[in-house]
C-alpha positions as CSV (number, residue, x, y, z in Angstrom):
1,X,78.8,-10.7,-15.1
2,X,75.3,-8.8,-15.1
3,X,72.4,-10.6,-16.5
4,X,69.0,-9.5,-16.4
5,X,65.8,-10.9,-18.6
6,X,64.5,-8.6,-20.9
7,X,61.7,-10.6,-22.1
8,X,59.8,-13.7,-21.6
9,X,57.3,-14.3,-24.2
10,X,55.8,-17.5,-25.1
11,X,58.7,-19.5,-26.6
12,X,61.0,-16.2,-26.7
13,X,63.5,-15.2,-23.9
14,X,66.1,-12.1,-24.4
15,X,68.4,-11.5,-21.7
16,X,71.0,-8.3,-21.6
17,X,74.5,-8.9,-20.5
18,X,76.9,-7.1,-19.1
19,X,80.8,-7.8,-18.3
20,X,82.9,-5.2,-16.8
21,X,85.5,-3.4,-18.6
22,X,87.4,-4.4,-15.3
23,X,86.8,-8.3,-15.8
24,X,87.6,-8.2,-19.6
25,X,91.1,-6.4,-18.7
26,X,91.4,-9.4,-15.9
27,X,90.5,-12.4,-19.1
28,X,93.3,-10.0,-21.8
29,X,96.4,-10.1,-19.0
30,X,95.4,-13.7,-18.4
31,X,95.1,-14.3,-22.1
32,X,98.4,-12.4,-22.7
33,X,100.4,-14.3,-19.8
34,X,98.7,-17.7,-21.5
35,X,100.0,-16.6,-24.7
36,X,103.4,-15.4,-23.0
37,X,105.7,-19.1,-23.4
38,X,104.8,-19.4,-27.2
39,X,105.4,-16.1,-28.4
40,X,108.3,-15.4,-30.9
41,X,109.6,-12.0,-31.5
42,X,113.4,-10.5,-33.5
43,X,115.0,-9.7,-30.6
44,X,113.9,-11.6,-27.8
45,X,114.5,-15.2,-26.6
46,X,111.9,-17.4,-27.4
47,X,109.1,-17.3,-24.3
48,X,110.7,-13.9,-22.9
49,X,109.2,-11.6,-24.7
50,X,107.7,-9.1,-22.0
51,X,103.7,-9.3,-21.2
52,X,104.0,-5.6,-22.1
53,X,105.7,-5.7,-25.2
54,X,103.0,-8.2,-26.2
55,X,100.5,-6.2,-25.1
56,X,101.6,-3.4,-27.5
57,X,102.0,-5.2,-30.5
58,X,99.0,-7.6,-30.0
59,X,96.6,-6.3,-27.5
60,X,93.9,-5.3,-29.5
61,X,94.0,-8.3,-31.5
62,X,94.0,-10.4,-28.5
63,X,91.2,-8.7,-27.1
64,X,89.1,-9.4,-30.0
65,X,89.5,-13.1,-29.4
66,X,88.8,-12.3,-25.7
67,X,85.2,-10.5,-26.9
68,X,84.5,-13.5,-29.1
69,X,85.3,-16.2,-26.4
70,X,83.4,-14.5,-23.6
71,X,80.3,-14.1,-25.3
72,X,80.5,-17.6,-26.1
73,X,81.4,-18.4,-22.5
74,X,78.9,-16.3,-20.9
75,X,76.1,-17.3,-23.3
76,X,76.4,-21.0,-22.8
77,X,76.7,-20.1,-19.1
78,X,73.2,-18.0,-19.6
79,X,71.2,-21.0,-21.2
80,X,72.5,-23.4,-18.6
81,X,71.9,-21.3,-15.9
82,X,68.2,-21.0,-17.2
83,X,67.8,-24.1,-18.3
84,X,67.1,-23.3,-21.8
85,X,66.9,-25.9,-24.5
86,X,67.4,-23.3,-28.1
87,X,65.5,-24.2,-30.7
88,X,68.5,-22.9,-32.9
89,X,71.2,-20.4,-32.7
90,X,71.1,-17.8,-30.4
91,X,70.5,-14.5,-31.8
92,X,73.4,-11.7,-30.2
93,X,73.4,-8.3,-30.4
94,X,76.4,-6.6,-29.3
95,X,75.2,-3.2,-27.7
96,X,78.3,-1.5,-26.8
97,X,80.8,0.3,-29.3
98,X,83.6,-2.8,-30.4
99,X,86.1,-0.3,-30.6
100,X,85.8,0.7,-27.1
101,X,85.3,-2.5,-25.5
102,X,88.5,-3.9,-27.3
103,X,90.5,-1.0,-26.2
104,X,89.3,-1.4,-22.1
105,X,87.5,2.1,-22.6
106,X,83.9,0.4,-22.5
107,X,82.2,-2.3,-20.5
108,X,81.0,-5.7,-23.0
109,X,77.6,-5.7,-23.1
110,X,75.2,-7.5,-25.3
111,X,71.7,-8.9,-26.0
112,X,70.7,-12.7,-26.0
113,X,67.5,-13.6,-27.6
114,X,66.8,-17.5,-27.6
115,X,63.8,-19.5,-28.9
116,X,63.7,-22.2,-27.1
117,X,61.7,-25.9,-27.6
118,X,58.4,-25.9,-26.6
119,X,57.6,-28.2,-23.4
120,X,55.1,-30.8,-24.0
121,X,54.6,-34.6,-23.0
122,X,55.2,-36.8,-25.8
123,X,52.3,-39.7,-26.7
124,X,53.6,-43.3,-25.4
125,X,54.4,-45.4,-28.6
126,X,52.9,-48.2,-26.5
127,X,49.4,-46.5,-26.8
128,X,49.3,-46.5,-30.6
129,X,47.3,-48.6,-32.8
130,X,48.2,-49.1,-36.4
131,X,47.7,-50.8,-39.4
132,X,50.3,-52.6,-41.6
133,X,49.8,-53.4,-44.6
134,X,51.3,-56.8,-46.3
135,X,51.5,-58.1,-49.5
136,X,52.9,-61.8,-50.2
137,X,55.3,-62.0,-53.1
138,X,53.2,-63.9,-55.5
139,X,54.8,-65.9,-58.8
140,X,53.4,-63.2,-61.0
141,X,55.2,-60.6,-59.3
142,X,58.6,-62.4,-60.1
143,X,57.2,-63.2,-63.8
144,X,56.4,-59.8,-64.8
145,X,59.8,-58.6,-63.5
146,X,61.9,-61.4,-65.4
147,X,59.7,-60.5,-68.6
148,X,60.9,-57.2,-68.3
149,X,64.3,-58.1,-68.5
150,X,63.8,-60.3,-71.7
151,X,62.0,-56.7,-73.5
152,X,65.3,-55.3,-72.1
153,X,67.5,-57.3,-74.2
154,X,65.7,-57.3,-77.7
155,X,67.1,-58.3,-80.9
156,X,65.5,-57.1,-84.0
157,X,65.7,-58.8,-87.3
158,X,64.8,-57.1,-90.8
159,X,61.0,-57.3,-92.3
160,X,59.6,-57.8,-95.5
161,X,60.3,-54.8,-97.7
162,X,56.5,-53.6,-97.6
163,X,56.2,-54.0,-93.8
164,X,54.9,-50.9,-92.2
165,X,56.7,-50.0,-89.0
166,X,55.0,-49.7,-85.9
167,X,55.4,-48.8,-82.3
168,X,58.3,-51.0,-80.8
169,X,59.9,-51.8,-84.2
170,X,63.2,-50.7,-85.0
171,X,63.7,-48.4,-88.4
172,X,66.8,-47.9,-89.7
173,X,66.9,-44.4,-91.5
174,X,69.2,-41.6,-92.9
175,X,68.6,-38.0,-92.0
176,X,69.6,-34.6,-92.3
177,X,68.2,-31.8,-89.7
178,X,67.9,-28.2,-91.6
179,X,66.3,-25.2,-90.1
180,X,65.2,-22.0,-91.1
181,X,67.1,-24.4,-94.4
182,X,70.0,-24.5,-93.1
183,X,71.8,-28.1,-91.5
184,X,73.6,-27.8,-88.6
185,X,75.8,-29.5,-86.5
186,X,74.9,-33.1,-85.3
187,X,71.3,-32.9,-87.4
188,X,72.9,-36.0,-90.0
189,X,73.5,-39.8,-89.8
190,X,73.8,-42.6,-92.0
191,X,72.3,-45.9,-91.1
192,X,71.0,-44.6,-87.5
193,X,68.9,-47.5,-85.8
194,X,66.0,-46.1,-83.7
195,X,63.0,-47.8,-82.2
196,X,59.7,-46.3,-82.3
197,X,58.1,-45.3,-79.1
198,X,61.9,-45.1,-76.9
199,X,61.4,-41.6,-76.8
200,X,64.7,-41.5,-77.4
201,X,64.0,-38.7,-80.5
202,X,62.7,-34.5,-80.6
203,X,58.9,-35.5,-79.3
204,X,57.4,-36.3,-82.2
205,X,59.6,-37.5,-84.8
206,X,59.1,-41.1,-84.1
207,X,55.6,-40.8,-84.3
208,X,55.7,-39.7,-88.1
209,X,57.5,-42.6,-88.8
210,X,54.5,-45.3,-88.0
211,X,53.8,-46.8,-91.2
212,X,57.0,-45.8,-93.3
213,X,58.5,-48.7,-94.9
214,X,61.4,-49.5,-96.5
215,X,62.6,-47.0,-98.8
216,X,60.4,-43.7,-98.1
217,X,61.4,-40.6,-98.1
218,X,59.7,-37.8,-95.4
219,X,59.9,-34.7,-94.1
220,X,59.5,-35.1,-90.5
221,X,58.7,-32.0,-88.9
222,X,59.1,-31.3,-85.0
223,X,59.7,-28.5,-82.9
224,X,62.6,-28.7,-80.4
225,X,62.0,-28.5,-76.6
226,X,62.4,-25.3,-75.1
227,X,65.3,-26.9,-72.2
228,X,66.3,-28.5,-75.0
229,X,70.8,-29.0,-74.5
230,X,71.7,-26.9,-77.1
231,X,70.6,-23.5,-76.8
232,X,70.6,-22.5,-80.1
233,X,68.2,-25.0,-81.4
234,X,65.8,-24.2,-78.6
235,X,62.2,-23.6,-79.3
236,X,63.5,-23.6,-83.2
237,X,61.4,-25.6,-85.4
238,X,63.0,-28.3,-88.1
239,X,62.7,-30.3,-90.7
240,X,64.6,-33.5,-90.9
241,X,65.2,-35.1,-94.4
242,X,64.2,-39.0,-93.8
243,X,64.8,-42.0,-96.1
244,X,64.1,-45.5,-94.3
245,X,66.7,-47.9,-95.1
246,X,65.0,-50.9,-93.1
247,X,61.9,-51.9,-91.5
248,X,63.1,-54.1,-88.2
249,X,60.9,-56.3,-86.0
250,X,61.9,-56.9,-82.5
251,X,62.3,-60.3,-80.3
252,X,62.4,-60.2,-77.0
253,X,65.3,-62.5,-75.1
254,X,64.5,-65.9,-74.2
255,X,63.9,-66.6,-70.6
256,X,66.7,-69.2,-70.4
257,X,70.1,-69.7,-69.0
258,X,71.6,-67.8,-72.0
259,X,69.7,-65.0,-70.6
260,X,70.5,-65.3,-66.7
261,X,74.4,-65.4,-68.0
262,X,74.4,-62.3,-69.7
263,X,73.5,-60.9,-66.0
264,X,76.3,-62.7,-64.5
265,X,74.3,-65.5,-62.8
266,X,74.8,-69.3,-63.6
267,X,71.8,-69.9,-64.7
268,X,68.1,-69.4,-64.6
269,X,67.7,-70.3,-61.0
270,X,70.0,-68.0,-59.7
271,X,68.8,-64.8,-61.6
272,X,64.9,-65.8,-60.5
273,X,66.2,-66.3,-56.8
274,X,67.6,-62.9,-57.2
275,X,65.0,-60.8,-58.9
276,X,62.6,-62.9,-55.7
277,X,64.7,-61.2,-53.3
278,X,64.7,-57.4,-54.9
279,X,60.6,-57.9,-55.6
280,X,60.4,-58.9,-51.9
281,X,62.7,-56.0,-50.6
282,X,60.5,-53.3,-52.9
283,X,57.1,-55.0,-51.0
284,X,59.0,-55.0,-47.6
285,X,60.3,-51.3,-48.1
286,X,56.7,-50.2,-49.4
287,X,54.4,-51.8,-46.1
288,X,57.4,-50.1,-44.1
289,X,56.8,-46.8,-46.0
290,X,53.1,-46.9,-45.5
291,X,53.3,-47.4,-42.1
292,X,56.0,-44.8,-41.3
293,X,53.4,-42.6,-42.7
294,X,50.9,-43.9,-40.6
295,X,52.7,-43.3,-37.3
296,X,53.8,-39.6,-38.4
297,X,49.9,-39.1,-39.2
298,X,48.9,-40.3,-35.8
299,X,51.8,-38.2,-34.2
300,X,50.8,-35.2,-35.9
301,X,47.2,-35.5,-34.6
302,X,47.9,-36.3,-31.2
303,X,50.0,-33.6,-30.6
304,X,49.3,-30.0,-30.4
305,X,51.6,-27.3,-29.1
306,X,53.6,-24.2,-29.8
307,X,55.8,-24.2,-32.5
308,X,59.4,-22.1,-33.0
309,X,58.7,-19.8,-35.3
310,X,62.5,-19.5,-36.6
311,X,62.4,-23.0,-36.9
312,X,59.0,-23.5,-38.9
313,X,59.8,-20.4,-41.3
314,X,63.8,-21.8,-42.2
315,X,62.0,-25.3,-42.9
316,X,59.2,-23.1,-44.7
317,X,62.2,-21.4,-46.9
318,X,63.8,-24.3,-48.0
319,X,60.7,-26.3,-48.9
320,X,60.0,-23.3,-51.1
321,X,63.5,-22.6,-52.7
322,X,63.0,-25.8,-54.0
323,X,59.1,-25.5,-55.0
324,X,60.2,-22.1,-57.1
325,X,62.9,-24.4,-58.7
326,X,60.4,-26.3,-59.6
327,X,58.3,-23.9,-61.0
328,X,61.3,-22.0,-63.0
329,X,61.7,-26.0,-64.8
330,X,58.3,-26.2,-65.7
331,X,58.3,-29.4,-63.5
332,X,55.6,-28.3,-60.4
333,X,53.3,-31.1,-59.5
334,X,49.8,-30.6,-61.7
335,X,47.8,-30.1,-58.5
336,X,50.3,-27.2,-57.7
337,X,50.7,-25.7,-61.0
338,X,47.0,-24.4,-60.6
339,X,47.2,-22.7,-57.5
340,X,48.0,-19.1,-56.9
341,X,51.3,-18.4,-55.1
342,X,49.3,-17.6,-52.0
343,X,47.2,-20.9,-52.2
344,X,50.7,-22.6,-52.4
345,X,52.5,-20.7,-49.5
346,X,49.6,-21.4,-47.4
347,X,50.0,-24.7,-48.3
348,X,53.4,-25.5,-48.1
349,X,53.5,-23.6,-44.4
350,X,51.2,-26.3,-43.2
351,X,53.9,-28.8,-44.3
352,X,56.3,-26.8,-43.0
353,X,54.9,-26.9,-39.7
354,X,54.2,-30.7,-39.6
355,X,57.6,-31.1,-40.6
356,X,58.8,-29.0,-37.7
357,X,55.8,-30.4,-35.5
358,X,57.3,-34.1,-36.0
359,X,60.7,-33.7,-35.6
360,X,60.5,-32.2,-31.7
361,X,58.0,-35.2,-31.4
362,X,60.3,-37.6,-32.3
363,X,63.3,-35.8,-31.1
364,X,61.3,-36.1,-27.9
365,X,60.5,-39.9,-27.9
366,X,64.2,-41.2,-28.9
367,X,65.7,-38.6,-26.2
368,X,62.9,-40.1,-24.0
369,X,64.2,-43.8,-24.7
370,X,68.1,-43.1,-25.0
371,X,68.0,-43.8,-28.8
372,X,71.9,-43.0,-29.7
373,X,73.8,-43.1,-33.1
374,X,76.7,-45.1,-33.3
375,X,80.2,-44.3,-35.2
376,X,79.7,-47.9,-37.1
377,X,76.0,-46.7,-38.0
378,X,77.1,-42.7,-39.3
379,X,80.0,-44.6,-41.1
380,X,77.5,-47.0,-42.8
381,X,75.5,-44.3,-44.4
382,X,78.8,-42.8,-45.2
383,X,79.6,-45.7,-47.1
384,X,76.0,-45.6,-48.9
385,X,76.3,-42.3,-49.9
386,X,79.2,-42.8,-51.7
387,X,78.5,-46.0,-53.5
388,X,75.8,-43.5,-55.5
389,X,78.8,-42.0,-57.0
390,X,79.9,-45.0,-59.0
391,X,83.3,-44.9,-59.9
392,X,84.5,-41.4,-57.3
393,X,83.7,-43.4,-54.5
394,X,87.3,-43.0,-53.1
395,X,87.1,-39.3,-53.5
396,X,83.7,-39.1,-51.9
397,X,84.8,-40.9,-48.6
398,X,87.9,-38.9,-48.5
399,X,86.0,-35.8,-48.5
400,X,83.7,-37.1,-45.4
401,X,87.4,-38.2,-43.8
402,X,88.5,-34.5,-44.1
403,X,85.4,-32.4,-43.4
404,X,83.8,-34.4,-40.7
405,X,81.0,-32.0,-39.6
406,X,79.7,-32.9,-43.1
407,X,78.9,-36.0,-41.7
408,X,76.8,-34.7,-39.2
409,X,74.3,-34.5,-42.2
410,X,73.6,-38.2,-41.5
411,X,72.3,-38.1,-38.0
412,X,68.9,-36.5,-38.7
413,X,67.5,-39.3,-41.0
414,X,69.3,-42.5,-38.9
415,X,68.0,-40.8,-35.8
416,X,64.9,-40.7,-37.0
417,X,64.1,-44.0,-38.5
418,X,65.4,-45.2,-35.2
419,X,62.6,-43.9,-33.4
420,X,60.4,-45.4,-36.3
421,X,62.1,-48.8,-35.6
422,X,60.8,-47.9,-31.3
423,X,57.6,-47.3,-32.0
424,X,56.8,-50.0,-34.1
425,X,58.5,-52.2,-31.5
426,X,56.2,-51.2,-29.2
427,X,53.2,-49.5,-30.9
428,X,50.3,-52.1,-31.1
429,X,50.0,-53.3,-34.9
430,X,47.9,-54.9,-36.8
431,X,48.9,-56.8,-40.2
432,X,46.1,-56.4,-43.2
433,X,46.7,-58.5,-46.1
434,X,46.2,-56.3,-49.4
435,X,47.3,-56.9,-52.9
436,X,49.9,-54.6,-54.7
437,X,47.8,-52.3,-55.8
438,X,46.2,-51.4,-52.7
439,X,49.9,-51.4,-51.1
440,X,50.9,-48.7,-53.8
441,X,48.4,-46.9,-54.1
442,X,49.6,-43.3,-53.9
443,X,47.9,-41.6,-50.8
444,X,46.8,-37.9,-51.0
445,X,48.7,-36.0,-49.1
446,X,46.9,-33.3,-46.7
């Protein structure tokens, strides 16, 4: 094998190769004779058939999986040899002409271009000083939580017949839907109960029935989304004949045992000492979230080195595949929404390279401390992944069981809260007491 380095430019290499037509012919009589014991062919014993006879019927064939596996070979062999750490796949481009290099006429040669990782010194997580924020569960916390729960479970009782409905009552009403004057297909029901201010109506049709009462008949009017499910109806505007049946006034649950049982708790206690627990876990997992953030902001700003430009412009496509989805739903962040596509690709390739920026770092630091990922630890988040499919769980872990590179998908993000978990081992910290407001107050993001 020839090598010789084309070019050596900041974090590019490119390296041309070259195999002789004489060495490939050596690798497709050794790949024949390998092959020789396993090959079966009408009119030969099993394992006899001749190397030449094989080499007939199969020689071009096999030396296309010679090609293939030499490249492979020789390329690994190249980035060893060099020391190279890719920052991604290798790019190869085969020079010579296949067809002659698979028939022995031509010698395999080929170009290697590699972007490699950038070398830099990572920061010591010991030198780091941060601030953690903490916020003590307090009795208010757990009370506005349980009161939610009793709002959840409301029973409304029929008012007076000249009570006028407001937000949070219940109205029980016949309709018909007609546009353009015409009904159509699920725009009626009899006796529908809906509660003003759910949302759970065409925007706007519960708001023009604050203030009906008991036996008026309206024309609400309301225009239907444009996403709206039913194509058809989209953008349409209707007019739904309304006659109010009832007037309802809603109780909230009591907080009681009554209450904690329709949860599946004992009583009281229990469903408190829960709902303590998940208010706890939301305060825990929001001071942990603000000071992840804090330790990516200090790594990001003590670090400053050549980035992989393949790597920063595939993270720069997908972060933007997803922002033009965004923008196709109507759904792009209000900040975003005002800036011009160039404003926003500027943007989003800062983000990009922070992203890109962060993850060497911290690839750097774990590989620095031996952080590994364990099978029990990859099957965990296996397990989690699936439990959000409630119900195909079963079908979910099967398909991890059969396709395990697809649960290679898991390593990135344990990896990389492991390294969190280092550094805040380490890191020197500092615990401020703030309220819950302060802890979840949204921080601009730069």
């Amino acid at each position: 094998m020839e090598v010789k380095e084309a070019k050596s430019k900041g974090l590019s290499r490119s390296f041309e190769i070259k195999i002789s037509k004489d060495d490939m012919e050596t690798k497709l009589a050794a790949k024949i004779k390998e092959m020789q014991p396993q090959v079966k062919l009408n009119g030969f014993r099993p394992g006899k058939v001749p190397v030449s006879h094989i080499r007939k019927m199969f020689g071009q064939s096999i030396m296309n999986d010679v090609v293939q596996e030499t490249v492979t070979e020789t390329t690994q062999k190249v980035i060893e040899d060099n020391k190279l750490r890719p920052a991604g796949q290798p790019k190869i481009d085969l020079r010579a002409n296949g067809a002659e290099v698979t028939t022995g006429k031509a010698d395999l040669e080929y170009t290697l271009e590699v972007e490699t990782i950038p070398e830099f010194e990572p920061v010591d997580p010991k030198t780091l000083k941060l601030t953690r924020l903490k916020c003590e569960l307090e009795d208010k916390d757990v009370d506005e939580r349980l009161a939610e729960l009793t709002k959840g479970q409301v029973t409304y009782k029929k008012k007076a017949k000249t009570a006028k409905a407001k937000k949070d009552d219940a109205v029980l009403i016949n309709f018909v839907g007609r546009v353009d004057g015409e009904a159509f297909d699920g725009g009626a029901m009899d006796e529908h109960q809906l509660v003003l201010g759910s949302d759970s109506f065409i925007p706007g049709f519960e708001d023009q029935l604050i203030g009906a009462k008991a036996g008026d008949k309206l024309d609400v009017k309301v225009t239907f989304p444009a996403e709206y499910q039913v194509a058809e109806l989209a953008n349409k505007e209707a007019v739904f004949e309304t006659e109010v049946l009832e007037v309802q006034g809603g109780k909230p649950a009591d907080l009681d045992d009554e209450l904690a049982k329709k949860f599946g708790f004992d009583d009281l206690d229990g469903l408190k000492k829960v709902v303590s627990e998940q208010v706890q876990s939301e305060l825990d997992g929001q001071s942990r979230m603000k000071l992840k953030r804090a330790i990516l902001d200090e790594l990001d700003g003590k670090h400053d080195f050549d980035l992989p430009p393949n790597m920063v412009e595939a993270e720069f496509s997908n972060i933007w595949t997803q922002v033009e989805k965004e923008k196709e739903a109507g759904q792009l962040d209000e900040d975003d929404a005002k800036k011009s596509d160039k404003k926003l690709k500027a943007d989003y390739m800062k983000i990009a390279e922070r992203r890109v920026r962060l993850g060497l770092v911290l690839a750097e630091i774990g590989a620095k401390a031996e952080v590994q990922i364990t099978n029990e630890e990859l099957q965990q988040a296996m397990i989690a992944e699936a439990r959000r499919y409630p119900g195909e769980e079963q079908q979910v872990i099967e398909f991890f069981q059969q396709n395990p590179d697809a649960v290679a998908q898991f390593r990135a993000p344990i990896f990389e809260e492991k390294v969190v978990d280092l550094i805040i081992e380490t890191a020197k910290i500092t615990d401020k007491k703030v309220d819950r407001e302060e802890l979840f107050k949204e921080d601009a993001f730069e």
